[in-house]
C-alpha angles and dihedrals in degrees: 000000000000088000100073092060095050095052093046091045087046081056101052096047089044088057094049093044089070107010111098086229112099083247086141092052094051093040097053085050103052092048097061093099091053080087089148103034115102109204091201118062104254088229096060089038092057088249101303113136107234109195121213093237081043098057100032086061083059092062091043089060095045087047096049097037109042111016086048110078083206094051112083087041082058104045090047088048090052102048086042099055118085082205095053128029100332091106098058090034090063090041088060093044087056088047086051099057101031094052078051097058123013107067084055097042088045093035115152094358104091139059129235154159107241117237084237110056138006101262139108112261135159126245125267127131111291127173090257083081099065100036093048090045078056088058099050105039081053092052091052109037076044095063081049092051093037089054091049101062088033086071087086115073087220088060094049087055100045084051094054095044091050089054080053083063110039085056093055080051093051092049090043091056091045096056088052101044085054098046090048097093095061104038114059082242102125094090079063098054093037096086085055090054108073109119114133106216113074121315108193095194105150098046114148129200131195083337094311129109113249105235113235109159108198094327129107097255141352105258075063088058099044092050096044091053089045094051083053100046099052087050099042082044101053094030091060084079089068101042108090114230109286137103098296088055096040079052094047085064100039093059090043087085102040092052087052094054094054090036081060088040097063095068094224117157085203087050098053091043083055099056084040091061088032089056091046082054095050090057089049097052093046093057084047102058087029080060093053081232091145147056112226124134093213104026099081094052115102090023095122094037088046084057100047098042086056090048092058093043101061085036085054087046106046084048092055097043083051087064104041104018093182099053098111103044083102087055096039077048097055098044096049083056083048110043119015100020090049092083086069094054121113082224086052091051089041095052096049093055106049073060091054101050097038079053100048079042087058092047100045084058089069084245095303098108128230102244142296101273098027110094122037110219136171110224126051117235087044078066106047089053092041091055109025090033124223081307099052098038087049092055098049102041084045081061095049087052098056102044080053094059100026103139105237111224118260082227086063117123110243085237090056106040077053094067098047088059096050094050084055088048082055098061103062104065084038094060092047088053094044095063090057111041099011106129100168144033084242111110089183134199096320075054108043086046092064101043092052099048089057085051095049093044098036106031098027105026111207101212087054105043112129107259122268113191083214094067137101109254093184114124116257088243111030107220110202105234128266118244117269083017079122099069091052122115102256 
């Protein structure tokens, strides 16, 4: 049965590979939420679990790199300028020759939690660390190739049409996996569950099903709706009125619900840092601070909406004034009784020995892929070392602060700034339920739309006859526009 997905999905990135359409792009995208579907049989894979977004940011790479003339020039421009790529570039060439040689210079010597399974070993060479270091060399040479095609404003706007409908995908898997239970489906998701690491499909919590969609767990899916939520959410300023915008905001609150749905105490963190960002982006647009074409717009109906929201609640909790105690319940099991879980010790300490791993190195590392953590940044230092972790959060920092060109169009600065809002959120997550260095495709997605923005602006990027010259939005023209001087 599984058989049937993977061919269809082998077609489809056949044809993108070679066709002049972004069918790659679309394709990596929509299948974000495939988080536990290997394209390639695990037996023939020796076992190694190749996602479809994974792989297709393989192809994109090959595309990008070796069937454009201007690729490679580009890829060894990037990793060579101290304004562009040179930073993670640096950071994956760390991760390279510390997961070489330190789990067989410190073999034996230091203590860690393998990435497969939740007990105590001690470090040597495992297969973890090649196929981790994969990852995350696809991850990196992907935000390169990804920069490179983002350079034409065509490009920008199929990607964010296509996050439009990965979102519409997340949500999708969500509902079936929820209604799942009710309905005799799962015959028809299990061809799209076969990871072979752990799928904790069937979890329950306080008596409800955890939503998962088609990802391993449910801390995955929560954090996978989230990542698209903060971007739909910021990126809705750059889209110009129209239906994509119009279902940009419609999916906001769906990916919300099963956001909500998943039970993740990351989850929830992360709309609780999405929501303190969306404050803050509203004051800032509501100040005129910035500069943006699109951004103001919605800034009067957004207040009042709101408004009308907490006036509709506190109505209602007149009324019923005990409506809420279920939800005050949840998020006490959630949040602040979370610290007396056995998940909540186990995964502390996973962070305490890959930090004591990281130290005992004498801040070297001991390998992509050695030592399993919880929280983000502990991993990336565990495994990269104080060289590696300074070099990637040095990265972060300045794409962060990475001035955007005056020459910039409004469409495209929209979505840079998007791609900054969404940091944020992801960070937070990241602390709680982060295993690996690798900050994969979502990652590498963002990372790659504020180079092409910033280091290789798209609206001044010098002309190719061979380019799409189709606007990122299409607008269907306005009677008598005809008649108009060109």
């Amino acid at each position: 049965m599984s058989v049937l997905p993977i061919l269809i999905y082998w077609l489809l990135a056949i044809w993108g590979l070679f066709s002049p359409r972004p069918v790659l792009l679309y394709l990596m995208v929509l299948s974000l939420p495939f988080g536990s579907f290997s394209v390639v049989p695990t037996e023939v894979a020796a076992g190694l679990t190749l996602l479809p977004a994974t792989m297709t940011g393989m192809l994109i790479c090959l595309r990008q790199f070796l069937l454009h003339r201007s690729g490679l020039p580009f890829l060894a421009g990037s990793v060579l300028s101290a304004r562009r790529g040179q930073l993670l570039f640096l950071f994956w060439l760390v991760a390279v020759l510390v997961t070489l040689f330190a789990p067989r210079i410190f073999a034996g010597q230091i203590t860690i939690v393998p990435m497969r399974g939740a007990d105590i070993g001690v470090l040597h060479p495992s297969p973890q660390n090649i196929s981790q270091l994969a990852y995350l060399t696809i991850s990196v040479f992907l935000t390169f190739a990804l920069s490179h095609a983002l350079r034409r404003p065509a490009a920008l706007g199929s990607l964010a049409r296509a996050w439009v409908w990965g979102a519409g995908v997340t949500v999708l898997t969500g509902f079936l996996d929820l209604i799942s239970q009710y309905l005799p489906i799962a015959p028809l998701l299990a061809p799209f569950r076969t990871a072979t690491y752990a799928l904790l499909t069937d979890d329950v919590l306080d008596g409800a099903k955890r939503i998962v969609g088609l990802t391993p767990e449910a801390s995955a899916y929560g954090s996978l709706c989230l990542g698209f939520l903060t971007f739909l959410w910021f990126m809705r300023h750059a889209i110009p009125e129209g239906p994509w915008r119009r279902a940009a905001l419609a999916l906001c609150p769906m990916l919300l619900l099963v956001a909500i749905l998943s039970t993740s105490s990351a989850a929830y963190l992360g709309i609780a840092v999405l929501a303190g960002l969306a404050g803050v982006d509203w004051l800032w647009r509501a100040g005129h601070l910035g500069r943006l074409g699109h951004a103001r717009s919605g800034v009067g109906p957004e207040l009042l909406a709101v408004v009308a929201a907490i006036a509709a609640l506190a109505g209602v909790l007149i009324a019923a004034p005990r409506l809420l105690d279920p939800v005050m319940a949840r998020i006490d099991l959630l949040i602040f009784d979370k610290v007396d879980s056995s998940s909540f010790e186990e995964r502390n300490f996973w962070t305490r020995i890959s930090l004591e791993a990281g130290l005992a190195s004498h801040l070297l590392g001991v390998g992509v892929g050695s030592t399993r953590a919880s929280n983000a940044a502990v991993s990336v230092f565990a495994s990269t070392g104080l060289l590696g972790a300074l070099l990637y959060y040095g990265f972060v920092l300045q794409s962060i602060l990475r001035p955007i060109g005056a020459g910039v169009s409004s469409f495209a600065r929209g979505m840079a700034q998007a791609a900054r809002w969404s940091i944020g959120p992801t960070f937070v997550m990241g602390l709680l339920i982060g295993t690996s260095p690798d900050f994969g495709v979502t990652g590498a997605i963002r990372w790659a739309i504020i180079l092409a923005v910033c280091a290789a602006s798209c609206a001044t990027a010098p002309p190719d006859p061979g380019r799409d010259r189709r606007p990122a939005f299409p607008v269907p023209p306005r009677a008598g526009r005809h008649l108009q001087h060109r």
